[in-house]
Backbone bond lengths (Angstrom), bond angles and torsions (degrees), N, CA, C in turn:
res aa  C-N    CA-C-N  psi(-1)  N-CA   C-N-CA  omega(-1)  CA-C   N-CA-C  phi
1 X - - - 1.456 - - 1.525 108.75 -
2 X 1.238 111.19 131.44 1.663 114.69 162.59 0.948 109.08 -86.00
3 X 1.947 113.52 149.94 1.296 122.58 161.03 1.395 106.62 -118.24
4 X 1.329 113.88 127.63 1.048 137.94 176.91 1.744 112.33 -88.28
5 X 1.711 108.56 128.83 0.891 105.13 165.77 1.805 146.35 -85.50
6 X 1.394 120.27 116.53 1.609 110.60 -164.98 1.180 110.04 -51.05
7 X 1.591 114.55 131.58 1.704 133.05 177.76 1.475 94.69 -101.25
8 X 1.585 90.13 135.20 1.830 86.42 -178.35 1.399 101.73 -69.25
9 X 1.432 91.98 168.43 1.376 116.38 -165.51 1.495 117.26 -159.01
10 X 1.494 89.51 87.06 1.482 107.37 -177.62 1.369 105.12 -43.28
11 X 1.120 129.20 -168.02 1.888 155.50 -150.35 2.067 79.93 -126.48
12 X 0.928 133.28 112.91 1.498 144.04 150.82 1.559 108.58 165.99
13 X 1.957 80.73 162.66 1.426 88.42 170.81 1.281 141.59 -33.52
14 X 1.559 129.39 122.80 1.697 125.91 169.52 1.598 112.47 -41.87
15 X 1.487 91.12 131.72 1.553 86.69 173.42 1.733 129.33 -55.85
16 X 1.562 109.59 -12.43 1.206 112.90 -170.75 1.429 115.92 -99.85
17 X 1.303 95.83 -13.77 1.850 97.56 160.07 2.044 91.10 141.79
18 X 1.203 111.30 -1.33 1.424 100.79 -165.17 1.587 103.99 -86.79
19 X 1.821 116.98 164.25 1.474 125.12 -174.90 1.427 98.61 -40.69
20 X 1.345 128.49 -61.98 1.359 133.85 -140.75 1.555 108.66 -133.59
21 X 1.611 120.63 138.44 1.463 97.36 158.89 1.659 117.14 -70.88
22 X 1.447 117.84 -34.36 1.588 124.38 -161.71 1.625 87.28 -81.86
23 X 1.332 143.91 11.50 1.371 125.75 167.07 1.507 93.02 -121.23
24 X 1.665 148.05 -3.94 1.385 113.37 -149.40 1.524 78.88 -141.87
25 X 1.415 130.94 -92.30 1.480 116.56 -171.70 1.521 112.93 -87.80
26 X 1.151 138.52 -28.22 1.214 152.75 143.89 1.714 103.42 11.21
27 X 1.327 110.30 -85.03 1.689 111.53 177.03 1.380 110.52 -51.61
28 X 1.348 137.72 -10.11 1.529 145.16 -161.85 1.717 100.36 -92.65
29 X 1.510 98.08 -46.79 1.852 107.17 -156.83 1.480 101.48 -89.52
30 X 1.507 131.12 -23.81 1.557 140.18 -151.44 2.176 79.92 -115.91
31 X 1.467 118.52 -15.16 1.467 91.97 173.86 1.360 114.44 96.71
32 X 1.081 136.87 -20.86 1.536 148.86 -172.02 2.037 93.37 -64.00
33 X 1.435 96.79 -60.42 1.752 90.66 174.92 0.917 109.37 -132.22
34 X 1.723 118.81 172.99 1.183 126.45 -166.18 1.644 95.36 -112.60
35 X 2.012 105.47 141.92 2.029 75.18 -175.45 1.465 113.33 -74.60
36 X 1.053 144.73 150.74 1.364 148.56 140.09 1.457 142.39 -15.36
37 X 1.736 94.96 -49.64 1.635 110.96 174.25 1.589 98.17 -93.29
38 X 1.554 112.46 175.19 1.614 117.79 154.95 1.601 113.84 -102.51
39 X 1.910 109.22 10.87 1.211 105.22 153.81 1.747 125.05 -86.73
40 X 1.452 94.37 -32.79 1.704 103.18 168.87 1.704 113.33 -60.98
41 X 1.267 132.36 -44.38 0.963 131.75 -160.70 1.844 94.26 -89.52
42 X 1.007 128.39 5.63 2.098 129.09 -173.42 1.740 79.72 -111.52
43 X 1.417 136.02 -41.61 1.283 152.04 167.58 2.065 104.14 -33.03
44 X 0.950 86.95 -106.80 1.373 111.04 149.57 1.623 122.98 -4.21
45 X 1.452 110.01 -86.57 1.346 102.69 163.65 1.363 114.50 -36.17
46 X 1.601 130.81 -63.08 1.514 139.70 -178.86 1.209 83.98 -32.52
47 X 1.605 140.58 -104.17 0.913 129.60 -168.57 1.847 142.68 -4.23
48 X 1.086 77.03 -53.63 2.280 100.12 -175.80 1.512 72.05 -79.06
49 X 1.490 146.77 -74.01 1.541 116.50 -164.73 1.366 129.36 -57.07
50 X 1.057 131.44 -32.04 1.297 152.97 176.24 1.831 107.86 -69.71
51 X 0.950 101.15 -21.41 1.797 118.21 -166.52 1.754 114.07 -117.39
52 X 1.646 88.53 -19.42 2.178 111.97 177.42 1.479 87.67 35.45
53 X 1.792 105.20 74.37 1.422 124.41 172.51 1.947 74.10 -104.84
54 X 1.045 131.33 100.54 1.488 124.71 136.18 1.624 126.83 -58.27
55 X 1.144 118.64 -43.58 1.357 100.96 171.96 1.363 126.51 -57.58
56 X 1.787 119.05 -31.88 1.202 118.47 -161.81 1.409 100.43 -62.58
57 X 2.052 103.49 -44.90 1.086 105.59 -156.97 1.370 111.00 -82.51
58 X 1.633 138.92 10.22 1.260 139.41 168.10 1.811 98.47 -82.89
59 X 1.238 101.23 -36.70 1.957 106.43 -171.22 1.414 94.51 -69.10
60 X 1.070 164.38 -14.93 1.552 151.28 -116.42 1.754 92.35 -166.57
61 X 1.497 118.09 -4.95 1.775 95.01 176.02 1.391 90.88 -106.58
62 X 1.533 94.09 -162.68 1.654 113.43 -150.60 1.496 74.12 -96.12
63 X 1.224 109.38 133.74 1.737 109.13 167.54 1.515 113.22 -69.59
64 X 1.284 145.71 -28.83 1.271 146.94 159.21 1.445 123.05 -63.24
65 X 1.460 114.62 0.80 1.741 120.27 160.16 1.745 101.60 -142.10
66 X 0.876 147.05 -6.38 1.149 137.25 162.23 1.895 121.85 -52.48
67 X 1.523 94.62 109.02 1.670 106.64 -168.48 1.650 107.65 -54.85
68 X 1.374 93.40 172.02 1.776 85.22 174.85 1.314 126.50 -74.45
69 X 1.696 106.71 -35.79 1.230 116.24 -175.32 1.682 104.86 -121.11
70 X 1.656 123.50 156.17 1.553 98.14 177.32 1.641 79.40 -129.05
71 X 1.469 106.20 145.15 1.426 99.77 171.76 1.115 106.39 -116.95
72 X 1.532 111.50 141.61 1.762 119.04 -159.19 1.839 95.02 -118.98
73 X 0.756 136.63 106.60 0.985 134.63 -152.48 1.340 107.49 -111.53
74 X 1.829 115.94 111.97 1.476 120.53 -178.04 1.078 144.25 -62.80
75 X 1.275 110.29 25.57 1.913 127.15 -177.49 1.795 99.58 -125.91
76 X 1.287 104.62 -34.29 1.722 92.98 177.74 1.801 96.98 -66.15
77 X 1.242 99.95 157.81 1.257 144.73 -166.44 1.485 111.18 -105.57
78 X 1.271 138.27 130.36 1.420 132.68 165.27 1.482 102.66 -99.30
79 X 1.077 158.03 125.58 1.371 158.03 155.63 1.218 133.09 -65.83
80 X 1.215 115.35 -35.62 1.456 130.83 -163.36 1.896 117.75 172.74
81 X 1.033 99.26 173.57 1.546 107.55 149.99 1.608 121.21 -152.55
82 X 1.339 137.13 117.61 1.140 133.26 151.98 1.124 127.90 -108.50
């Protein structure tokens, strides 16, 4: 089992379009749940990119293509998701 460490998480909108991060991907990236759909968890990731949660997004790939290093780079921008 991994333990993932909690990234704060201010009080605002999910990066992926949901009310809340601490109600929508929030429980997904900190480990509390696993998402359900494979639209919540494509959700989700957006999030950990938008948020350059690296751990989430090392816990959440396919271990047989997951790179060594991911570089999240602090000038890109997340915009949205639809």
């Amino acid at each position: 089992m991994i333990t993932l460490q909690r990234p704060t998480m201010p009080t605002q909108s999910c990066p992926c379009g949901g009310a809340s991060f601490d109600t929508c991907c929030g429980p997904f990236v900190t480990g509390a749940a696993v998402p359900p759909t494979a639209e919540q968890l494509m959700r989700s990731r957006y999030s950990a990119y938008a948020k350059r949660l690296d751990a989430y997004l090392r816990h959440s790939w396919a271990p047989g293509t997951c790179p060594s290093s991911i570089d999240l780079d602090g000038e890109q921008q997340w915009t949205g998701l639809t």
